[in-house]
C-alpha positions, 0 to 999 in steps of 0.5 A, spaced: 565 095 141 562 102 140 565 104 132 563 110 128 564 110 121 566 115 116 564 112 109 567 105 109 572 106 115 571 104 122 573 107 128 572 105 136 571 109 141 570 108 149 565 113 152 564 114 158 560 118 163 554 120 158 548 123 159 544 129 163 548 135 162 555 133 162 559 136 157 563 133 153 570 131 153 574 128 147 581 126 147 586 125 140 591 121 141 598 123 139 601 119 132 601 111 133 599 110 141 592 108 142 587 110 146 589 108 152 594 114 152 589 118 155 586 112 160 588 117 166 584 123 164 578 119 161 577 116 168 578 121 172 573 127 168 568 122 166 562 123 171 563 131 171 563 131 164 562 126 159 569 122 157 571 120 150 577 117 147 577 114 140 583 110 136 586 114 130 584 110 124 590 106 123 591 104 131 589 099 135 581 097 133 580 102 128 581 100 120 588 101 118 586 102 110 592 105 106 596 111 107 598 116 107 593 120 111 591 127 112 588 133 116 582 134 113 581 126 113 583 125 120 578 131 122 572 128 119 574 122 123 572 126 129 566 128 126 564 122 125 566 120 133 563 126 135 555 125 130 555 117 132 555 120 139 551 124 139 555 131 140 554 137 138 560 141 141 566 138 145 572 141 149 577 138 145 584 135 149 590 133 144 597 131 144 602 132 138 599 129 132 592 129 135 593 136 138 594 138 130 588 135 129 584 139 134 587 146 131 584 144 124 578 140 127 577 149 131 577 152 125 574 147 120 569 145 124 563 149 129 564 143 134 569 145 138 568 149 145 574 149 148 583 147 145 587 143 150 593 141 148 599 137 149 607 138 146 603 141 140 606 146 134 604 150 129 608 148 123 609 140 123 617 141 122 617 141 129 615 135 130 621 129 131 615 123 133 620 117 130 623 116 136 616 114 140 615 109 135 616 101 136 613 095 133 607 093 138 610 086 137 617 088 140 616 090 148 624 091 148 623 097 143 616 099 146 620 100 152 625 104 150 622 108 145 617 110 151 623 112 154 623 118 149 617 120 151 617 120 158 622 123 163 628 119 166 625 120 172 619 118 171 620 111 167 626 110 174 621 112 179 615 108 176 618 102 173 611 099 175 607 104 170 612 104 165 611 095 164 604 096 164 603 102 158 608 097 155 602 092 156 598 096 153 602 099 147 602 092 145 595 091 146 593 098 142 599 102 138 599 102 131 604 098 126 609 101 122 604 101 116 599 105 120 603 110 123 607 112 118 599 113 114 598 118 120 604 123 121 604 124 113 599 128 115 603 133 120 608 134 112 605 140 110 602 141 116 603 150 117 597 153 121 601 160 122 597 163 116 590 161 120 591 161 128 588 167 128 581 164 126 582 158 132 578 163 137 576 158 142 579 159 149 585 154 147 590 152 153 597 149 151 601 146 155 608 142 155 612 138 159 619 142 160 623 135 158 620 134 151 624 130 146 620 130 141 616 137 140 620 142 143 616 147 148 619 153 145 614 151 139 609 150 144 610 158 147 609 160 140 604 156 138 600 159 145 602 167 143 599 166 135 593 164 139 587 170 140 585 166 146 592 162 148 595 161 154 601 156 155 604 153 162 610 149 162 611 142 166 618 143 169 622 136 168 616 133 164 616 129 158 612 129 152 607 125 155 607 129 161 598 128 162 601 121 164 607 123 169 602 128 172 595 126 171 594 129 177 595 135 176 593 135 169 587 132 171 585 138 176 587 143 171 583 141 165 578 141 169 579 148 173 579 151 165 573 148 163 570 151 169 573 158 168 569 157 161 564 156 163 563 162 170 565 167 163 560 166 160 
C-alpha cells in the first residue's frame, strides 16, 4: 500500500498510469469521502496521463490525528503525495473542501499546472457539506446522506450505483471525528483577496442541482479567476463527475489538451 508521509502523519495514495511522459493528474476528494469518489475519472485518464488520488489525512487508510485541521497543513498533505511520487507539476482536480485545497496548493505552491474544480467557492461560508455526512457504520445514513449529494434522478435511475458507492463509502469515508478535523479548515477560509494571484488555467464546474455549494458561488468564483471559465451541469448534483463521468471525463481531458496546444 503505497503511503507518504508528512512528518509523523501518514498518507495513502493510488497511482495509476506512470511513467513515460504522461502528466500528472492529482485528485483531492471533497471533506469525509475517500478517495474512491474519484474511481470514475482515475480509471478513465490513467494511460493518457498519470492518475493519482489519495485519502485526506482523516479519511479511509490515511492517519486521522487529531483536529482541527487547516489549509495550509492539508497543502503540505499534497506536497508530500506529489514528492513521494515524484511529481514536479500536476494538474490538480477538486471537489469542495479539496477544490479549496487546490486553490491554496495554486498559489501557495509552484507545483500546480492546471485547476479543475467542482462545487467549489471562494469564501467557506458557502459551503453547507453537514448533509453529506453519515457514519461509515451506518449504511441507512450513507444512503440517504448520499441523496444530498447526487440528484434525485439519478439515485432512481442507478439504484445499483448508488448501493455500490454505499459499499465503498463504508469501506473508505471519514468517522465524525475525521470529518469534523477536515471542514474546520474551510472557517476562515475567504480566497477573494488572493484569486488574482491563481494564474493557472482554472476551470470550474457545477452541477446545476447542487445542494451543498450553491452554483452562483461556483460562477463568481470562475469571474475572480485571471484564467477562470465556468459550465454548469444542468440537473446535476454536488457529485456531478459521478452522474456524468462521461462527459466529465472527456472535458478534463479536451481542457488539459487545450493547455497544452497554447503553449
Amino acid at each position: 500500500m503505497p503511503t507518504a508521509s508528512n512528518g509523523d502523519v501518514s498518507l495513502y495514495y493510488d497511482r495509476a498510469g506512470e511513467g513515460g511522459d504522461a502528466e500528472s493528474i492529482v485528485f483531492v476528494p471533497e471533506a469525509g469521502l475517500g478517495g474512491w469518489s474519484w474511481g470514475w475519472q482515475h480509471a478513465a485518464l490513467a494511460g493518457p496521463h498519470e492518475a493519482v488520488v489519495w485519502d485526506l489525512r482523516g479519511t479511509g487508510r490515511s492517519d486521522t490525528p487529531p483536529g482541527p485541521y487547516d489549509l495550509e497543513t492539508l497543502v503540505a498533505d499534497l506536497e508530500a503525495v506529489l514528492a513521494d511520487c515524484g511529481i514536479r507539476k500536476a494538474h490538480l482536480v477538486g471537489c469542495g473542501l479539496g477544490g479549496a485545497v487546490a486553490l491554496r496548493a495554486a498559489r501557495d505552491t509552484n507545483r500546480v499546472e492546471t485547476l479543475t474544480l467542482f462545487g467549489t467557492a471562494s469564501r467557506g461560508e458557502a459551503f453547507d457539506l453537514e448533509p453529506l455526512f453519515a457514519p461509515p457504520d451506518d449504511r441507512a445514513a450513507l444512503r440517504d446522506s448520499l441523496e444530498t449529494g447526487l440528484s434525485e434522478e439519478f439515485c432512481e435511475a442507478q439504484p445499483e450505483v448508488c448501493d455500490g458507492i454505499v459499499d465503498w463509502r463504508a469501506d473508505g469515508d471519514a468517522d465524525r471525528e475525521g470529518w469534523k478535523a477536515q471542514v474546520a479548515a474551510l472557517e476562515d477560509f475567504d480566497a477573494n483577496d488572493w484569486l488574482v494571484e491563481v494564474t493557472q488555467p482554472t476551470r470550474v464546474t457545477h452541477g446545476g442541482a447542487d445542494e451543498l455549494v450553491p452554483p452562483a458561488a461556483g460562477q463568481a468564483l470562475a469571474r475572480g479567476l485571471p484564467r477562470g471559465e465556468f459550465e454548469e451541469l444542468e440537473g446535476a448534483g454536488h457529485l456531478c463527475f459521478i452522474e456524468h463521468s462521461r462527459t466529465v471525463n472527456d472535458r478534463i481531458l479536451g481542457f488539459l489538451e487545450a493547455q497544452t496546444d497554447d503553449e
